[in-house]
Every structure is written in C-alpha cells, then in structure tokens.
TORRO-676548 format. One line per 3 residues: number of its first residue (from 1); for each residue y, z, x of C-alpha. Coordinates in nm, 4 decimals, padded with zeros to 6 digits. Each point is the difference from the previous one (the first is absolute). Layout:
<rs>
NUM	Y Z X  ...
</rs>
This chain:
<rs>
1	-00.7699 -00.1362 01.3320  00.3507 00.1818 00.0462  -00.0470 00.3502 00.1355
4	00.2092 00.2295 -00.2716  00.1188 00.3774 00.1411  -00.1141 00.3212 -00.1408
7	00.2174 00.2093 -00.1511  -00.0836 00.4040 -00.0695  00.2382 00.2967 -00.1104
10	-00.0211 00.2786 00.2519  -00.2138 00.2467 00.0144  00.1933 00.3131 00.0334
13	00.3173 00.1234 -00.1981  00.3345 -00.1318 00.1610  -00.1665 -00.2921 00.1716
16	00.1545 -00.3697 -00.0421  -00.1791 -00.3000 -00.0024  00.2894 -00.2523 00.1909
19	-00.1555 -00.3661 00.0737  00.1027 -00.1541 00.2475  00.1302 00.3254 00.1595
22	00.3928 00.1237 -00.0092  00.0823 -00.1040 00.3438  -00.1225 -00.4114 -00.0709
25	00.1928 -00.0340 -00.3454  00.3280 -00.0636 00.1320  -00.1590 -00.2733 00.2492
28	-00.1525 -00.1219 -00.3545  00.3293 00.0376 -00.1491  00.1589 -00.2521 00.2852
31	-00.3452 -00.2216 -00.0731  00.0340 -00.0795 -00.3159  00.4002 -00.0585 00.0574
34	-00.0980 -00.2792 00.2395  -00.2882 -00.1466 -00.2286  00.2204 -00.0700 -00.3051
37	00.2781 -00.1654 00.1978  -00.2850 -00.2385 00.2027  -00.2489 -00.0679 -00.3369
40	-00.0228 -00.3336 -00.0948  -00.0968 00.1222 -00.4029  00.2261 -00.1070 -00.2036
43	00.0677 00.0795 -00.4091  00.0905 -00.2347 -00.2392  00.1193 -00.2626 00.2901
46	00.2024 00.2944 00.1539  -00.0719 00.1536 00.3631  -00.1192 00.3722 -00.0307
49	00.2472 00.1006 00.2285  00.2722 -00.0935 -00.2348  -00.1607 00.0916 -00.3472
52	-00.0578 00.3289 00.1645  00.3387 00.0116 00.0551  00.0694 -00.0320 -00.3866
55	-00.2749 00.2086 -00.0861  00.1629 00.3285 00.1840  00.3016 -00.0420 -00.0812
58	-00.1060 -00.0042 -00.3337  -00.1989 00.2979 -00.0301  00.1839 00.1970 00.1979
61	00.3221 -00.0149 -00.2301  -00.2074 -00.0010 -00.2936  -00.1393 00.3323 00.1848
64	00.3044 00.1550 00.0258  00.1523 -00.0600 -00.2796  -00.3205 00.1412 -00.2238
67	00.0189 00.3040 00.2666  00.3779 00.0600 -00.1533  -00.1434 00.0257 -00.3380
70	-00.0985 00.3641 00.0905  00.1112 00.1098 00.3567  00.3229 00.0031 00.1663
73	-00.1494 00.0697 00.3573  00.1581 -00.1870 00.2755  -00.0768 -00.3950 -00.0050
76	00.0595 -00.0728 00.4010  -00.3681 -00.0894 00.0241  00.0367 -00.2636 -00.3479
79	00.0053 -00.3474 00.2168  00.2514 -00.2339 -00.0762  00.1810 -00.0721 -00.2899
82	-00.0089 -00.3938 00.0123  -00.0778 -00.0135 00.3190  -00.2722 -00.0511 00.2602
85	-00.2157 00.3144 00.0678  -00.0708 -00.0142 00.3482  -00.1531 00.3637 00.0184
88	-00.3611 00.0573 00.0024  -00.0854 00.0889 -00.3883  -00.3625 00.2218 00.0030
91	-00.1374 -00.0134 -00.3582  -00.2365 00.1439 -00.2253  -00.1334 00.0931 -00.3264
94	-00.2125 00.1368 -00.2894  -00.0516 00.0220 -00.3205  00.2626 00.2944 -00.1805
97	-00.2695 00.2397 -00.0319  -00.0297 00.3877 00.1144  -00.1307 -00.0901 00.2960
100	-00.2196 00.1836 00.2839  00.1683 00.1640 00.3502  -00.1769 -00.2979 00.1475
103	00.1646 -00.3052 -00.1610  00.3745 00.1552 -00.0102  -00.0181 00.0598 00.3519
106	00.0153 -00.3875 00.0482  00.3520 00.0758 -00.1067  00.1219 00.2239 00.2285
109	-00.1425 -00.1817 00.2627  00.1783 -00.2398 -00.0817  00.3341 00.1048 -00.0042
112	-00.1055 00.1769 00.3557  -00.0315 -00.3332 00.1291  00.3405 -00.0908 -00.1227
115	00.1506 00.2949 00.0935  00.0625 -00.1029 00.3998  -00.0545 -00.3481 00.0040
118	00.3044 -00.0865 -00.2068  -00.2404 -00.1986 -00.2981  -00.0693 00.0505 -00.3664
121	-00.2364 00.1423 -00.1897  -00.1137 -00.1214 -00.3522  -00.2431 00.1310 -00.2638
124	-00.1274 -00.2240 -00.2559  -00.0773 00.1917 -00.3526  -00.2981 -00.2355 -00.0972
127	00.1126 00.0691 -00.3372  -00.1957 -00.3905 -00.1050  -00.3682 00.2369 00.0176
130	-00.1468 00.1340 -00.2955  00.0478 00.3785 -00.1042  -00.3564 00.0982 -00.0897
133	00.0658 00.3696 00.0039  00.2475 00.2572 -00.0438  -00.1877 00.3068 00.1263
136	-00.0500 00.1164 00.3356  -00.3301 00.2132 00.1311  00.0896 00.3806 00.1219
139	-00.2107 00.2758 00.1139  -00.0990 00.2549 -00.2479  -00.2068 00.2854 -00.0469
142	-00.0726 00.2562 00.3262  -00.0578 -00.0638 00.3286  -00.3538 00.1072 -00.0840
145	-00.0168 -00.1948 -00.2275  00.2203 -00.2696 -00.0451  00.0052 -00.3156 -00.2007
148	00.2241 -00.3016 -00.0798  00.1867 -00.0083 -00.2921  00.2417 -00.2785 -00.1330
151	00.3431 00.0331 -00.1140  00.2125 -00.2953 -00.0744  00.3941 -00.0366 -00.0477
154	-00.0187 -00.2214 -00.3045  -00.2759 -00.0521 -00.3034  -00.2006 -00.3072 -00.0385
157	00.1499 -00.3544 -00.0550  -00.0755 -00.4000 00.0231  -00.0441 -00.0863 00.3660
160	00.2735 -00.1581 00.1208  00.2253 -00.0451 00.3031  00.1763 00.2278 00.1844
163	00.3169 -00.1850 -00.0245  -00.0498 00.0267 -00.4370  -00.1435 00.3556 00.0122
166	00.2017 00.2615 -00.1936  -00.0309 00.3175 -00.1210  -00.2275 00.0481 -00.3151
169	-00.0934 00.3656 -00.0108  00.3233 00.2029 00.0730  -00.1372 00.3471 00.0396
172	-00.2831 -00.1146 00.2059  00.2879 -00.1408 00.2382  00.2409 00.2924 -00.0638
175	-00.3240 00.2733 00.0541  -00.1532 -00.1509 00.3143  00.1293 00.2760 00.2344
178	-00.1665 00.2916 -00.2045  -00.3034 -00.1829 -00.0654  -00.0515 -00.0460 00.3192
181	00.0809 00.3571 00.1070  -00.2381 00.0986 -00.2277  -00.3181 -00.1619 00.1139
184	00.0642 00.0645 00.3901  00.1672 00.4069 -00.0781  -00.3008 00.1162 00.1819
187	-00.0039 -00.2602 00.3508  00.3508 -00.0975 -00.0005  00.3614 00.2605 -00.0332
190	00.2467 -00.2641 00.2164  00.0264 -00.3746 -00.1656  00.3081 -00.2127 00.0632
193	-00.0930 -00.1388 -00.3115  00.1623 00.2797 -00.1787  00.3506 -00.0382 00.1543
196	-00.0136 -00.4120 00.0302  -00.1352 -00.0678 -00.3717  00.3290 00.0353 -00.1553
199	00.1410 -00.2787 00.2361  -00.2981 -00.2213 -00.1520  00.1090 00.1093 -00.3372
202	00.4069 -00.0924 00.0529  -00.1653 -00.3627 00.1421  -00.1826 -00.0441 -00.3276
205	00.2324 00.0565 -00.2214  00.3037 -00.2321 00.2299  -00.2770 -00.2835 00.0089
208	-00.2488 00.0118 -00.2757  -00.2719 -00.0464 00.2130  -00.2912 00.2022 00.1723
211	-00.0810 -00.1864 00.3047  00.4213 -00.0202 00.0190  00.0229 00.3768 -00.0385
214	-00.2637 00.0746 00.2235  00.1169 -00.2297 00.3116  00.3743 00.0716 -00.0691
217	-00.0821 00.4141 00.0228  -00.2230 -00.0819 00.3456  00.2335 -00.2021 00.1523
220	00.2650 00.2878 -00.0631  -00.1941 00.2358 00.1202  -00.0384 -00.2453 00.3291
223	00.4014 -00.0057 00.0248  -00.0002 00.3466 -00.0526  -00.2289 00.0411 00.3578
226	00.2541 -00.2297 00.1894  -00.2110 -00.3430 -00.0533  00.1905 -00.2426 -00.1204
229	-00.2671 -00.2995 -00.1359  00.1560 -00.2411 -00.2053  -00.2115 -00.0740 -00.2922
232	-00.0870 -00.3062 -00.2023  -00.2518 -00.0530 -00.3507  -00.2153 -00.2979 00.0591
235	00.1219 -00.1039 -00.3572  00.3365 -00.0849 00.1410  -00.1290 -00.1350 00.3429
238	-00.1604 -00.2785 -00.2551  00.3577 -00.1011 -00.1460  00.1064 -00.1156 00.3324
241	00.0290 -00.3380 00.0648  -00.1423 -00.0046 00.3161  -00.3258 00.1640 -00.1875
244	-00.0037 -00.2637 -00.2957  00.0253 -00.2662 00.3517  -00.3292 00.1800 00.1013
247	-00.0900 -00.0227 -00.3365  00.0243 -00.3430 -00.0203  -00.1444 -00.0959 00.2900
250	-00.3195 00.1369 -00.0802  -00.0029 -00.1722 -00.3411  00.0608 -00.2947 00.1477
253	-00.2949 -00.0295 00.2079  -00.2240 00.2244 -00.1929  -00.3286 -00.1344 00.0111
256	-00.0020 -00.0026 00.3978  00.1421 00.3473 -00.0090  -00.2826 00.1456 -00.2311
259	-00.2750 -00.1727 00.2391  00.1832 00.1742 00.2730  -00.0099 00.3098 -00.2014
262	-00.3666 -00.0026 -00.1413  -00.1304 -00.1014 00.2876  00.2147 00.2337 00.2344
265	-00.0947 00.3295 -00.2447  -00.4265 -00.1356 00.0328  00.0246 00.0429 00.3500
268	00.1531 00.3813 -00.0042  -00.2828 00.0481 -00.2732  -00.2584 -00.1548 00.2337
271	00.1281 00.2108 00.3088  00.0251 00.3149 -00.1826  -00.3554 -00.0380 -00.1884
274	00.1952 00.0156 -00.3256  -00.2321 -00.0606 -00.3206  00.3474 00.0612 -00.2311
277	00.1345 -00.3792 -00.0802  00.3159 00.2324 -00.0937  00.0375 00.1275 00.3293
280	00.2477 -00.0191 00.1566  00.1536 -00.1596 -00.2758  -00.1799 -00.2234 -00.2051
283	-00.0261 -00.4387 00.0855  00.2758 -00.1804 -00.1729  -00.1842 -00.2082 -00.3044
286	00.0164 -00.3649 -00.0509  -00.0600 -00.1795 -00.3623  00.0037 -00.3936 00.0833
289	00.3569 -00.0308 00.0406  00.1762 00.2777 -00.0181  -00.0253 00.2308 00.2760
292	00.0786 00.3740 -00.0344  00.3152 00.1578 00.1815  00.0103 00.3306 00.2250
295	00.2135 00.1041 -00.2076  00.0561 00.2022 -00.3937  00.1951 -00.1200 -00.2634
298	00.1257 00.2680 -00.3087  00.3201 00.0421 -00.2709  00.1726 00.3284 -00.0049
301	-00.1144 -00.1000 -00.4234  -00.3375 -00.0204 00.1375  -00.0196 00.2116 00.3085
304	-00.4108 -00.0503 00.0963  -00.0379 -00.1831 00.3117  -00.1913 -00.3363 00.0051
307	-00.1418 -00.2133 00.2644  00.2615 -00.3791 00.0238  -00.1533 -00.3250 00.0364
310	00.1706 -00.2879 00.1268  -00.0766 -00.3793 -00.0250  00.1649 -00.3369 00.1205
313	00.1608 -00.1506 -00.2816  00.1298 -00.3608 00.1453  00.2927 00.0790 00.2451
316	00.0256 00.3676 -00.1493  -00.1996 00.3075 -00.0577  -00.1271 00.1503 -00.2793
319	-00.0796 00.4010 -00.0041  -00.1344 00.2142 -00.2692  -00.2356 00.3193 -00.0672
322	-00.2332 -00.2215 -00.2508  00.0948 00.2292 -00.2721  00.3950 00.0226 -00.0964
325	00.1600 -00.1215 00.2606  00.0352 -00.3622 00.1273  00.3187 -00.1662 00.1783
328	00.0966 -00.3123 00.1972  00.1391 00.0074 00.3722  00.1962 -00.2664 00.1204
331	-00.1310 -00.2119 00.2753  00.0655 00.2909 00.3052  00.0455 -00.3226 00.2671
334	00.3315 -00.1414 -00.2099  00.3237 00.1595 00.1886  -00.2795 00.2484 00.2333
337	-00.0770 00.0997 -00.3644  00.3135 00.1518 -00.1193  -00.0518 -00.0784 -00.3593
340	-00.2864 00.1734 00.0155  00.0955 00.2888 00.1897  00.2912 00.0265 -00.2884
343	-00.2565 -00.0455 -00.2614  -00.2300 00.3061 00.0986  00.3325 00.2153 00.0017
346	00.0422 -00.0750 -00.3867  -00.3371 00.1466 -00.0297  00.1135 00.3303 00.1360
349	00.3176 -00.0354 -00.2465  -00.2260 -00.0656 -00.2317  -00.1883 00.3291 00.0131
352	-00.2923 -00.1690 00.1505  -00.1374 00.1807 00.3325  -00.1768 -00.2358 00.2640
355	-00.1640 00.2838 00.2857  -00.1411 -00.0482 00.2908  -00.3619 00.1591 00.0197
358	-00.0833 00.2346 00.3135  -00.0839 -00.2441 00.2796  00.3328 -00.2418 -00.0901
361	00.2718 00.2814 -00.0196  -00.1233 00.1071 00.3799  -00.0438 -00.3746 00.1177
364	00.3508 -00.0490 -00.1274  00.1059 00.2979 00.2091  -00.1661 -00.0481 00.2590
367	00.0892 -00.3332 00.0701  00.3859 00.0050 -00.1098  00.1452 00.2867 -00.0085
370	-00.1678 00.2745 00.2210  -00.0252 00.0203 00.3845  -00.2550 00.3167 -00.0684
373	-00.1946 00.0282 -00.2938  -00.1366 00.4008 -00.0210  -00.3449 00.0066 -00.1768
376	-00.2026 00.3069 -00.1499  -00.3356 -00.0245 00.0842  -00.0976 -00.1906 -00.3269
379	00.2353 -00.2327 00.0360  -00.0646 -00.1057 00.3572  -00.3848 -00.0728 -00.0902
382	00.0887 -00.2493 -00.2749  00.3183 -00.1449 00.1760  -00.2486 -00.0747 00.2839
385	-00.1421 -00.2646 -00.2876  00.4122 -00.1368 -00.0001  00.0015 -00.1038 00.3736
388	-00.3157 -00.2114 -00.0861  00.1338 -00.1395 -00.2910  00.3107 -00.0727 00.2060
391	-00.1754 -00.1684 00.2986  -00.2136 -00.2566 -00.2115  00.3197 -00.0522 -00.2754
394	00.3057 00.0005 00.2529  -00.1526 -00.0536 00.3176  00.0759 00.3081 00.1368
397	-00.0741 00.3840 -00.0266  00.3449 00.2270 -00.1451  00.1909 00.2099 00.2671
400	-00.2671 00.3159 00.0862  00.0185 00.2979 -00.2439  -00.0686 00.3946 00.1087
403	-00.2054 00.2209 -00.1774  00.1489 00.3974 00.0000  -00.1275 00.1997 -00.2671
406	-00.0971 00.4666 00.0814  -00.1967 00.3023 -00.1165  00.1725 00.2649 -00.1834
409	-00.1946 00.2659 -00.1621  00.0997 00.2401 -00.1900  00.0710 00.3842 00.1155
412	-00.3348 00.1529 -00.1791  -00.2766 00.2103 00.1246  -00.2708 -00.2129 00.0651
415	-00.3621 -00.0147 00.0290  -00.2005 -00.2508 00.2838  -00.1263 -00.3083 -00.0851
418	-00.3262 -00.0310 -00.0929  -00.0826 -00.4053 00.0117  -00.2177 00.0753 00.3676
421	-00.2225 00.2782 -00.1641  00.0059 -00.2065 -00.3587  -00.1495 -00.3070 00.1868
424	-00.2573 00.2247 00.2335  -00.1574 00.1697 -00.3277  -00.0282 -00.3255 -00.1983
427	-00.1754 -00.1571 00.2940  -00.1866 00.3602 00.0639  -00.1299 -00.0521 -00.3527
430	-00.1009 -00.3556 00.0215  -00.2079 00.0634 00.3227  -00.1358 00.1984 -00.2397
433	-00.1251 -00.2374 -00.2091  -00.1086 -00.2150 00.2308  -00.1558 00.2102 00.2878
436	-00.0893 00.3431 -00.1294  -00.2523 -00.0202 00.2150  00.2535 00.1384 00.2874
439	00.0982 00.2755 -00.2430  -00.3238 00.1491 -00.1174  -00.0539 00.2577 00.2771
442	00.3163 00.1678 -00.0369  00.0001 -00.0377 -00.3816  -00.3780 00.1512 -00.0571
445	-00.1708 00.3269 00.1368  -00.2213 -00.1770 00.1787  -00.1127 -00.3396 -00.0970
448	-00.3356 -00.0355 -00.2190  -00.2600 -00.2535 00.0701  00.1839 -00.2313 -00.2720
451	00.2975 -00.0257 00.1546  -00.1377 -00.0731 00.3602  -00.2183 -00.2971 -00.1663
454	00.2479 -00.1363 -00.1478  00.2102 00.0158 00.3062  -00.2960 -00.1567 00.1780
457	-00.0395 -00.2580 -00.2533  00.3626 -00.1226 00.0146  00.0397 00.0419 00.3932
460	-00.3020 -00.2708 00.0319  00.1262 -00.2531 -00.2320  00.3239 00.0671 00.1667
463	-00.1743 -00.0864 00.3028  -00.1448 -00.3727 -00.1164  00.1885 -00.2823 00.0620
466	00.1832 -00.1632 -00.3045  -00.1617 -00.3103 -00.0804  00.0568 -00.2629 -00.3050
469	-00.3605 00.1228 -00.0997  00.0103 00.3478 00.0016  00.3754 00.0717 -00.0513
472	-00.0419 00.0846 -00.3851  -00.2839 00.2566 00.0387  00.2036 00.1275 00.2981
475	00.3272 00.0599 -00.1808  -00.2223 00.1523 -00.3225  -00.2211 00.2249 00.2020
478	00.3158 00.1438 00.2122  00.1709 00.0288 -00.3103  -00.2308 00.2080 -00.1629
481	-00.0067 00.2245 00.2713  00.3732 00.0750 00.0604  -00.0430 00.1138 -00.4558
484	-00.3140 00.1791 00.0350  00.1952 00.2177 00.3098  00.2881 00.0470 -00.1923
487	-00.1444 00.3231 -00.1612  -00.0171 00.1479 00.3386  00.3944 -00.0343 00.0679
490	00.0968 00.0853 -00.3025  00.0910 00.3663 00.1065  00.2437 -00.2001 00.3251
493	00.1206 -00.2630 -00.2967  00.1403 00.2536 -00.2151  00.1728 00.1707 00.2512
496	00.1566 -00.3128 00.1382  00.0493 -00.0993 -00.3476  00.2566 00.3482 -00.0332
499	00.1685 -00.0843 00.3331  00.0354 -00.3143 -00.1448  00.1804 00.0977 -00.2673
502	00.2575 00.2872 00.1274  00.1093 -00.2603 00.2827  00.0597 -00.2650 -00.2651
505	00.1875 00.2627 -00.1776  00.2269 00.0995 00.3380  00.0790 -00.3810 00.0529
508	00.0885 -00.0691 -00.3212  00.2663 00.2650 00.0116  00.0847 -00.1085 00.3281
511	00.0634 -00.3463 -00.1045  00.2408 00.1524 -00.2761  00.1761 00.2337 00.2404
514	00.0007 -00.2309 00.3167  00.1267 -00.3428 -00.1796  00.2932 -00.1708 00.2028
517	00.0927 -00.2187 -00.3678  00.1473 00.2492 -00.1871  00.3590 -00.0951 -00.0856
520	00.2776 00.1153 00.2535  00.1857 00.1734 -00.2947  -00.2931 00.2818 00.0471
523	00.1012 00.1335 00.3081  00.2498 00.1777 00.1246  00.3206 -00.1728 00.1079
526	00.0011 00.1992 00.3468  -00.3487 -00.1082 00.0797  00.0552 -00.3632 -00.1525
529	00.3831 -00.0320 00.2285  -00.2064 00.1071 00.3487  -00.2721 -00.2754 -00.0790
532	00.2411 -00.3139 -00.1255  00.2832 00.0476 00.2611  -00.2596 00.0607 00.2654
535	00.1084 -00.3626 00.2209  00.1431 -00.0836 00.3294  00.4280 -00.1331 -00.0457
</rs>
C-alpha cells in the first residue's frame, strides 16, 4: 500500500505550511526539467517532450494575451510568442472564488519563485468548477459574543459554472461592501475589501462575469504589490489544441484509463479509511459500452454541467451526455487524429463546452506544461490520487508537485480555545456514568450504608472473571449499580454539567473569532501585504 503524506495548516497566525521545504523546490524545479525531456510517455503517438513543447507555447500566449484584456503591466515574464519557452514556468490554480489568506498565498509564492530564477509563473482560474455559492462567512456580533453571519455578493440562481456565471441580483453585487461592514462594525474597522471592491465591480461590468470579475480584480491587486503572475481560465486552456490532443488520447483508450482510474481512486479510499464512494472524487461509471469521461459537457443555451460518455463506434468515437447531446469523432489514429482534433474545435465554435474535471486539468499540467505545480492543501491530498492514476494508466508518476498553503487570522480580540477542557468535561461526565463509584465520596457528606453496598456489590462482580456463562448477569448486575449510584453524583454531575456548558460556549466563539478561512478581502491590506510577500528572492 503507497504511503500518502500528511498535510496540516499551521498552528499559529503567520505560519506557512511549504512541502517539500523552500530550499529543495528549485532542485525539484531542475527534476522535473530532466524527467520530461527523458520520459518515454508519449500522447497521441507524440513524445511528451515535444507535445509539451506545444502545450506551453500555447498557453502561455493564450495567457498573455487574456492578461492584455485588462492590464497593461509589463509582459517580460509572458514566454515566447511562437517560440520555445525554455524558462522554468511554476503554475497554479483555483477556482475564482473569494478565497482564504491560505490559498492566495500559493500565488505569491509563486511569483517569489520566479522572481530570481529567471522562470514564469502561471495561475489557472478553474473557472470549468461549479459556483454553488455567492456568499462568503464573516464574523459578527461581539467579541463576547460573536457569531457567523452570511452575506453574499449576488442573490440566488441555477447552479452553474463559473465560466457562465453572471450577475443576477445587481444591488446585492453593487451593496456587498456595506453589507459586509455592517455585520463585522463591531470586530472589524480596517477591510481592504472596502477600497478593492470597486476594482471587482469595473471587472464585472468589462466581462460580464463573476468568477471573471473576481480573478481579474485579484490579479490586479497582485500587479499592484509588484507580482507579476500571468493568468489563464481553465475554459480557454481547453481550446488548445494541445488540450483537445490530451483530450483525445484519453478517449481513445478509455476503458483502460477508467480501470486505471477506479481502481487507482479505491486504493486512496482504502489507505485513507474512506467510507465516501465520492471521495476524492467519485469512480468513473460504466453502462456496457459506453464508458463515462473525466470530463463535463454543457451549451452556453444550456449552461448545467453533465457527466460525457464515450463509446467505440467502428474506427471512430462516439460521445454524448445520454440526454441532449450526442456526436461522432473521427477515427483519432487517421493523420495522428487530426480530423478529430479539428472536429472537437467545431464543438467549441459551436457553443458546446467539453471541460476537464479536477484530476485531468492538473494531470494535463502537470505532465505538459508545468515544471512546478503549487498545490493548496486540498488539492495536494486528491492530486496524490493523480500520480496513481498516472503510474497504472501511463506507466509513470507526473513530475512531483509542492504543497504551500498559511494561517492568517484576523486582527480581533480573542478568547482561548476551549477543545482541551471541552473534551476533559465530556469524558469527566462519562466516567460519571460509568464509575460513580470513584466520585461518591467527594460528591456526598459522607457516604450512607447504600452507597457503600452498592459499591461493594459492583467492586466484586468487577472482580470475577468474564466468562461465556456468567458475562450477561455480569454486565446487568454492574450495570445496575453504576444507575442506582448515580443519585449520589448528581450534586458533582450538575456542576460538571455547567462547566460543560460555559466552555462549549468559549470555544464556540473561539472557533468564530480564531478561523484561518475567512476570505482575504476581510483583513486589512497592511496585515494581508506582510503575510503574502513574506518569501525568500
């Protein structure tokens, strides 16, 4: 059984969590440089090496020229413009939501990488994920007595993705800032959200689309602190040829790659004593002879994501969602599948949108276009699932990710955590239940001649051996002791019970006022700029 690491956020406020550490990821780097040009893999017929070679070049210009779309900042760092890239390119990504201190620091670190070592840095806006909510949790109430409250940035719509989200609720989006002020006036007077919102609301109204508006206004803000990322949605790393190559390639030998897959994601399941079939993601299905795709298939007409499912269809391919949606693929071996490759391209003209699910949009950067591929902590547990799905599908394990993710808290007053004492009064009270025999001294004035027989009675059947013969009148007889005491702790129970209470009470509000996930837009931008530029160049 493979032996997966352990990732936890730090403890304390400030901390970073950087796996393998700073000083090895340029050695890693260098690693991974040297794996891609020796692999054997090949996609589609072609060496890695050389569809790599494609596939950067291609999303770096794509990169920069979506960057121009709403930043002139200096493009020395964009790669080549039909060229080979020959510089290190560190990448990664998430979804285009308000995000935590400790995911946007992957960011920054990043770009610090870059920033000496003459590479590039890239951020994928995995704009292909489902927006399930428009709200964000902040800290309300006092510091006595705090709570959470939710306030979101746009009213309720149809789940959809990212990349087809727009703006139903205008005031809600418009309002945000003063909503927000409003629940947190009494824990929070300093939010950068107040001076950076109107960026997101210039963004929304250039591009139509939330998760557009809010990467484009965090990536300024980025430029704005002297890191220069490029920046790329998902949605248009799919329209790349090299990607629909991937793409095909998978397709093409489909059924071996969902063994690999299913069989790859019951092992991390079996190592990690997961019960969930769903986690980390769920198995790919297969219905006699079709086999389903890692991928989703939508319309901008019909923008709700559903599963594909792919099938040999004599020398060709057949794909469809087994609802709406069914179309023929050329043989992909014909010409190394150019027909094909064409063919999925009219798809995307055609306002149909093929997207890689989670574990394929990191394989396929991984394996072709990254030389460092910058996880959260998340995202390093389930990518740990890719490298097995790699090694029994390809052969071989991708080039080695790193995991960097921090604790920020927020500047409040706070109160100490409570978990120890919570967990020492629930177990206080059990012992109650279960030997108040070791309480009754302290909790009566004296104990009466009841009590001390029915300690008696249950210290001698404690004192017989189990057997099959007499275990049930054992169990009954002790049992009946440990209720008839009870009366006798009562006066200890009740007090525990109180203690109980007002240190549940303390770590719920500590829980509210110590939480490192509350949405970097809360805090201050002094206090956010000393945590996210805080890496060796």
């Amino acid at each position: 059984m493979p032996q997966y690491a352990r990732y936890r956020a730090p403890a304390e406020s400030g901390q970073k969590l950087i796996a393998p550490p700073w000083s090895e990821l340029c050695r890693i780097v260098a690693a991974n440089v040297a794996w891609r040009r020796e692999t054997q893999l090949t996609i589609l017929g072609r060496p890695l090496n050389d569809f790599a070679v494609d596939a950067r070049r291609e999303t770096l210009e794509r990169a920069s020229a979506y960057v121009a779309t709403y930043s002139s900042f200096p493009t020395s760092t964009d790669g080549p413009r039909g060229g080979v890239c020959t510089a290190p390119l560190i990448v990664t990504g998430h979804q285009p939501e308000l995000v935590h201190p400790g995911v946007w620091v992957k960011n920054f670190a990043a770009a610090a990488l870059c920033s000496s070592k003459g590479a590039i840095s890239l951020n994928l806006v995995i704009d292909g994920d489902a927006c399930r909510s428009t709200a964000i949790r902040v800290p309300a109430g006092t510091t006595n007595s705090p709570r959470w409250e939710s306030v979101d940035f746009d009213g309720p719509a149809e789940e959809m993705p990212w990349e087809e989200r727009a703006i139903h609720h205008a005031e809600r989006w418009m309002t945000f800032p003063q909503r927000v002020a409003e629940a947190t006036r009494d824990l929070l007077n300093d939010r950068m959200l107040d001076h950076w919102w109107p960026l997101a609301m210039e963004r929304a109204a250039a591009t139509g689309r939330i998760g557009l508006a809010l990467a484009q206004a965090r990536h300024l803000a980025e430029i704005e602190w002297g890191r220069r990322n490029l920046e790329l949605p998902q949605s248009e790393m799919c329209q790349t040829a090299a990607f629909r190559r991937f793409t095909l390639h998978l397709f093409n030998e489909l059924p071996r790659f969902a063994v690999s897959y299913n069989d790859a994601l019951g092992e991390y399941r079996r190592v990690h004593r997961l019960r969930n079939h769903a986690q980390p993601v769920p198995n790919l299905a297969v219905e006699g002879e079709w086999f389903q795709a890692p991928y989703w298939v939508w319309t901008a007409a019909e923008p709700n994501r559903r599963p594909l499912y792919v099938r040999k269809d004599g020398a060709g391919l057949v794909a469809t969602d087994r609802k709406t949606f069914e179309r023929r693929l050329s043989c992909v071996c014909d010409d190394a599948g150019e027909k094909a490759l064409a063919e999925l391209a009219v798809w995307e003209h055609e306002g149909i949108k093929l997207r890689s699910r989670a574990l394929i949009t990191t394989m396929f950067a991984r394996l072709a276009v990254a030389d460092l591929f910058i996880h959260g902590i998340g995202g390093a547990k389930y990518d740990e699932a890719t490298d097995a799905i790699c090694e029994r599908f390809f052969g071989t394990a991708p080039p080695a990710f790193a995991a960097i993710s921090g604790t920020l808290r927020l500047p409040i007053a706070r109160t100490a955590d409570e978990a120890g004492s919570v967990q020492a009064l629930q177990q206080r009270l059990r012992e109650l239940t279960y030997h108040p025999e070791r309480h009754v001294e302290f909790a009566a004035s004296g104990a009466n001649g009841e009590a001390s027989e029915l300690i008696a009675s249950k210290l001698r059947w404690l004192a017989v051996a189990k057997t099959s013969a007499n275990g049930g009148e054992r169990h009954r007889e002790i049992a009946a002791a440990n209720r008839a005491l009870q009366p006798y702790v009562a006066d200890v129970r009740a007090s525990i019970a109180q203690q109980l209470a007002d240190a549940s009470e303390h770590l719920r509000a500590s829980r509210v006022l110590n939480s490192r996930e509350y949405a970097s837009c809360l805090y201050p931008r002094e206090l956010l700029e000393k945590f996210l530029l805080d890496f060796p160049v």
